[in-house]
N, C-alpha and C positions, 0 to 999 in steps of 0.2 A: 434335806430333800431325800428322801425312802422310793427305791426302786421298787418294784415288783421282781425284778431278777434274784434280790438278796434273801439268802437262805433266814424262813423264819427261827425261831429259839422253840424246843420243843415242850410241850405242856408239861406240867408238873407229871401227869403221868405216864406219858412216854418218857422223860425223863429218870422216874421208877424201874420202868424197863430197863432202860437203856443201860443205867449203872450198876442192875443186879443182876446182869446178863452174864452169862456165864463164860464169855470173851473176856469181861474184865476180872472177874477173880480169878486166885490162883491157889495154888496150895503154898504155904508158906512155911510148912515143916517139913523139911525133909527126911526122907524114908531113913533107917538104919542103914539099910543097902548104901543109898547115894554117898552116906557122911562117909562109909569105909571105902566105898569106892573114890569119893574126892582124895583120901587122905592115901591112897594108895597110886593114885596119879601125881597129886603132889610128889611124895616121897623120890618116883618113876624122875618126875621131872627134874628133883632137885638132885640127881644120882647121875641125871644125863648131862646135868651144866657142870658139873664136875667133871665128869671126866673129859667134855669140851674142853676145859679150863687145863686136864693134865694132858690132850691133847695139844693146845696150841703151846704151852710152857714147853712140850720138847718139839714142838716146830720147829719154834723160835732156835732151841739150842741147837739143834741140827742145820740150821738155814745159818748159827753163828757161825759153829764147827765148817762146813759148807765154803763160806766167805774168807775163814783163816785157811783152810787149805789152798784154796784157787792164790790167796795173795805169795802164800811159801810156795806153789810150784811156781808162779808169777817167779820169783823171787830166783830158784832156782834152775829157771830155765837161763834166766839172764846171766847168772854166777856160768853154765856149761856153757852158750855161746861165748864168752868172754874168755873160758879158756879156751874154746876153740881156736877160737880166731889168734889169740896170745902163743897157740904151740903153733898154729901154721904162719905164723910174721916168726918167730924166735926159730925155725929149723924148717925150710922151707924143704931141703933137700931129706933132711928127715924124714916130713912128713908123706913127701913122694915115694919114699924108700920103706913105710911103711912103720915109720918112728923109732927106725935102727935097731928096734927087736929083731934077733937074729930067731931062724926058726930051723927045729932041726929035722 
């Protein structure tokens, strides 16, 4: 069952037109220019994912370096309160006295 709504198919020579319209071809050889200029944005490009790539390698090692430090101050903070606390329980009067360093 055929609408009247539905788009008819175009004649043989609209169809002439239509395909040797200058919408649908293209140039298909690219100029001297384009090929040096593609091969010069490649190049552009492959020079920038590198140095990305030597970018994030010392991210990375600075964000390692970074994470070892915080754990050692982590570490020695813990080590100075512990003698803290170990001289003011071991010389109480000591340490009121100023840890018996005599001053001149």
């Amino acid at each position: 069952m055929a609408t009247s709504d539905s788009p008819s198919l175009p004649s043989n020579a609209n169809l002439a037109d239509f395909t040797e319209s200058i919408a649908w071809t293209a140039e298909t050889e690219p100029t001297a220019g384009e090929v040096i200029e593609k091969e010069n944005l490649l190049k552009d490009v492959l020079a920038m994912q590198d140095s990305l790539r030597a970018l994030l390698t010392r991210v990375t090692t600075v964000k390692e370096d970074c994470t070892k430090a915080e754990s050692e101050n982590e570490t020695l903070q813990t080590y100075v309160e512990s003698v803290t606390k170990s001289l003011a329980i071991s010389s109480p009067a000591g340490a009121a006295a100023g840890n018996g360093v005599k001053r001149r």
